[in-house]
C-alpha positions, 0 to 999 in steps of 0.5 A: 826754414819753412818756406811759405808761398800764395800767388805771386808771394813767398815769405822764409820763417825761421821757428828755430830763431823765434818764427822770425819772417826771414823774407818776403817776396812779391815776384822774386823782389824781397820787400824787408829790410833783410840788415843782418840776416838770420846768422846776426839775429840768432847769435846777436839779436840784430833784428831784421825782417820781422822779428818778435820783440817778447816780451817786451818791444822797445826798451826798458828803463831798468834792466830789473823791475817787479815785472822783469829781469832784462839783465840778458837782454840786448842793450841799446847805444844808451846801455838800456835792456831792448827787444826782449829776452834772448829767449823768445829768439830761440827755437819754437816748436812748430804745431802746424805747416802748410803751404800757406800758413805756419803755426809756432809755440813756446812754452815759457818757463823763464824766470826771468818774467812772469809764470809759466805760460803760452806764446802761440804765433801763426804766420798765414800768406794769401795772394794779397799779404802776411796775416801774423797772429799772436796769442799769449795764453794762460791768465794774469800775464803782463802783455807789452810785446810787440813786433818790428816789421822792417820794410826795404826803401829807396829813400829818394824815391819811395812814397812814404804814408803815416797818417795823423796820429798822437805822439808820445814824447821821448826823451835822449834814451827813447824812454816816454817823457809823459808829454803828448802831442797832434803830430800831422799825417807824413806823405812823401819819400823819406829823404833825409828824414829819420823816425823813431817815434812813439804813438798811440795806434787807432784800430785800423791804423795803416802805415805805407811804404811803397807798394807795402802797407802795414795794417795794425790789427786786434791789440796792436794800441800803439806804434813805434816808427822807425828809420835810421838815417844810415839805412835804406829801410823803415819800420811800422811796429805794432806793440800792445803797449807803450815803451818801457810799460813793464816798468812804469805800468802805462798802458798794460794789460794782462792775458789772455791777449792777441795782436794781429797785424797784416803786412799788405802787398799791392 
């Protein structure tokens, strides 16, 4: 673990478990939906903090297409591949380390998607947030990745802010329908409210919980929102594509690529 510290701020990241952000802290109070912890997203996939979903975020239609073989994926309730390929949990090796900022790559050699390529991560903290960056290097790539920062609620109490965005529907798996929809700007505690989501993400789009804003960045176009209703935590998922784009070809583009995201603290 490599432990990162700006101000008032602390995070934890993990390179050996796929630069997961493991915690944030803001004066000793974590801020994210720790769930499981690292022990669960190493041997299971159980995702928690702010993992990276590569290379694919969300879930697929098919567990093989042209594009992929998600056959050693996670599997959803419904049985469908999600949140990427257990590789890209694994070890990374780390290119830089300073008080304040960690730099991780990968170098993919898996054959189950695409050819040989680069992932470079860098995590950089300041006295105000987590600034996470993420190059895929090297040409013609599929880009569909993404990221899912959990962020601990209090679900009666804590001021919830998504703002007025398009809505792509999903069907009873959480797979795009095709039919899109205005979906008005949410303000308030969550409630018995529960979210997950698919929308398309303007530049700048920011999402809050609490003291917490998540600020969407260079290529991330779209956005899942989610929170389950049995717990205490919501997440703003920046992704450079919509679900299931390795199957059906929506929305994706080819590297060289970045998403940046940045994970405010007030």
């Amino acid at each position: 673990m490599i432990s990162l510290r700006a101000g008032r701020l602390e995070a934890d990241v993990a390179p050996e478990a796929g630069m997961v952000v493991a915690s944030l802290r803001h004066d000793g109070v974590e801020l994210l939906g720790v769930r499981g912890g690292l022990d669960a997203y190493r041997e299971h996939g159980s995702t928690f903090g702010v993992p990276l979903l590569y290379p694919f975020a969300n879930r697929l239609s098919d567990e093989r297409c042209p594009l992929v073989d998600a056959r050693g994926a996670r599997r959803d309730e419904n049985g469908l591949p999600i949140h990427g390929l257990p590789v890209a949990r694994g070890p990374w090796r780390v290119e830089e380390a300073s008080a304040a900022r960690v730099r991780g790559a990968l170098d993919w050699d898996e054959a189950a998607f695409a050819p040989p390529h680069r992932v470079v991560v860098v995590h950089a903290l300041d006295e105000r947030g987590l600034t996470v960056t993420t190059r895929v290097e090297g040409e013609g790539v599929p880009v569909a990745f993404g990221w899912h920062p959990y962020l601990a609620v209090d679900r009666a109490a804590t001021e919830v802010e998504i703002p007025a965005l398009r809505r792509h529907a999903l069907d009873g798996r959480g797979l795009p329908t095709g039919e899109v929809e205005e979906a008005p700007a949410f303000a308030g505690p969550l409630g018995d409210r529960t979210f997950d989501d698919l929308y398309e993400a303007p530049p700048g789009a920011r999402f809050r919980a609490g003291a917490v804003t998540v600020v969407f960045g260079t290529g991330a176009r779209w956005a899942q929102v989610f929170a389950p209703a049995s717990e205490p935590v919501i997440a703003f998922e920046p992704m450079t594509a919509p679900t299931n784009a390795l199957v059906s070809g929506e929305g994706l583009e080819r590297s060289p690529a970045e998403l940046r995201f940045r994970i405010a603290v007030a």
